[in-house]
C-alpha positions in Angstrom: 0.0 0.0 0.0 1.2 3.4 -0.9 0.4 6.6 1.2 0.4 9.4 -0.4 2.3 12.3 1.6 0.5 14.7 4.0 1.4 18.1 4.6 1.5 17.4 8.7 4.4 15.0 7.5 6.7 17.6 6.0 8.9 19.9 7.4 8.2 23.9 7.1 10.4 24.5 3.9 9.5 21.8 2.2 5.5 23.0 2.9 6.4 26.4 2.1 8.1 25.7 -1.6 5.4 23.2 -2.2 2.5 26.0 -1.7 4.9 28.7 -3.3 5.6 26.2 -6.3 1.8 26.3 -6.9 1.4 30.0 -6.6 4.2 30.9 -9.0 2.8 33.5 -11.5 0.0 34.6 -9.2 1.1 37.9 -7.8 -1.5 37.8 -5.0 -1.3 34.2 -4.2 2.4 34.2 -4.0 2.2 37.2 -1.9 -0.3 35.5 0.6 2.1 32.6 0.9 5.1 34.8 1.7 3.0 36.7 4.2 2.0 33.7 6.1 5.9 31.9 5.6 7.3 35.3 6.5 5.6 35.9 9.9 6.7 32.3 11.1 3.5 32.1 13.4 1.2 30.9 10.6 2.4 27.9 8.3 2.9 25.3 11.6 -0.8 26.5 13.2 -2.2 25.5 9.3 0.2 22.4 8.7 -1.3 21.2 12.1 -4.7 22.1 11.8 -4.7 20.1 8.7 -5.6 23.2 6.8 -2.9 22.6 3.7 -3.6 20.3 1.1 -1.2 18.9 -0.9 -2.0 18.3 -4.6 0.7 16.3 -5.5 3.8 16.3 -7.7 1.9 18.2 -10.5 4.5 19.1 -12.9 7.6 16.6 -12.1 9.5 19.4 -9.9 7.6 18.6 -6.5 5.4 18.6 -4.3 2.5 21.3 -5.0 -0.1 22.5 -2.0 -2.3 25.1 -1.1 -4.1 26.2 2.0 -8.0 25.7 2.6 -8.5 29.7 2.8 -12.5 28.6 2.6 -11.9 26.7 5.6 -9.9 29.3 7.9 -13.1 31.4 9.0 -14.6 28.0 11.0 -11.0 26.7 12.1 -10.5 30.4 14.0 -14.1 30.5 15.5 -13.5 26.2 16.6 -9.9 27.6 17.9 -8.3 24.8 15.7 -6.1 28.2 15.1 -5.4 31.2 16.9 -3.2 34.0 17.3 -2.8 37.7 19.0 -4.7 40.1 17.5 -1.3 41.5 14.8 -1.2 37.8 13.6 -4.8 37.5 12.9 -4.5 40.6 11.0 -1.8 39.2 9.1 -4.1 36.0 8.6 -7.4 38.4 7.4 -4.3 40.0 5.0 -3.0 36.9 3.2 -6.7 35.9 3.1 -7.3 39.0 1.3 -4.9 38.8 -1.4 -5.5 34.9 -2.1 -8.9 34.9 -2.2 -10.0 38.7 -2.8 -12.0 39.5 0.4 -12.5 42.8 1.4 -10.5 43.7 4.4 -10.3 47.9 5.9 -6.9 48.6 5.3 -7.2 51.7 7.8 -8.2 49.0 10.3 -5.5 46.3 9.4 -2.6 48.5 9.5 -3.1 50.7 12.8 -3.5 47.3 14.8 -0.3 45.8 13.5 3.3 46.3 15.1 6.4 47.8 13.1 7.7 44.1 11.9 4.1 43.4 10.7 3.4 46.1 8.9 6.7 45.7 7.1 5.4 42.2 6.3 1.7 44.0 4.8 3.7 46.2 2.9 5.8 43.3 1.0 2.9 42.0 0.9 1.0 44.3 -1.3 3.7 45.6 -3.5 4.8 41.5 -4.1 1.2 41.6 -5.1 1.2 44.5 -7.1 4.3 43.2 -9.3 7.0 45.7 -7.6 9.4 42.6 -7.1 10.8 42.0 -10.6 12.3 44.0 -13.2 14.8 46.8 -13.3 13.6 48.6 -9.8 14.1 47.3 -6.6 10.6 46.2 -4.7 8.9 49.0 -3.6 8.5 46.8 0.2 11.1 44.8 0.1 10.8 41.1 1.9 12.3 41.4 5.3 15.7 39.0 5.9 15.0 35.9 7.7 17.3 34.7 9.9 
């Protein structure tokens, strides 16, 4: 009997170039995936709530996944996930870009710390295209150590 792999069974990089290798070419969804890898409180609360799916080795280079964003909403209220009130701003963010939901930026940036909002504003200009080209990003990706 063969199993077929799990995202609980991988380790965080390997979950986080598996969802990023099924984003790749989708501004916003890449964007949403680097938000969530980037502030380091997200991918393991998802991977354990069982809230990534892996799709498989779609095109021969690896793994691809994605995360249940349809899903998230009941997982917060059943506390399957949680987080202070900056993370789950960074949550309703990636949300946002991935799946186009209407979020009050106003709102969404004055509850988030100076690191987060570094992270929102990657976020959106990743989204936006700033990344590539001649120009630097207009929000550049903060360093991770």
């Amino acid at each position: 009997m063969i199993l077929e792999p799990r995202a609980a069974d991988l380790d965080l990089v390997e979950v986080e170039n598996a969802l990023l290798r099924a984003a790749v070419g989708d501004y916003s969804a890449e964007a949403a995936v680097l938000l969530l890898a980037n502030a380091g409180h997200w991918l393991p609360q998802l991977q354990g709530a069982g809230l990534i799916c892996l799709l498989g080795d779609v095109d021969g280079d690896g793994l691809w996944a994605q995360v249940a964003w349809p899903d998230l909403d009941a997982a917060l209220r059943a506390g399957r996930i949680g987080g202070s009130s900056s993370q789950l701003r960074l949550l309703r963010a990636a949300v946002s870009l991935a799946e186009g939901h209407p979020v009050d930026l106003g709102d969404l940036a004055a509850g988030l710390d100076r690191d987060g909002l570094v992270l929102l504003l990657a976020a959106v200009a990743h989204a936006g295209g700033s990344h590539g080209g001649e120009l630097p990003p207009l929000a550049a990706w903060p360093l991770r150590g």
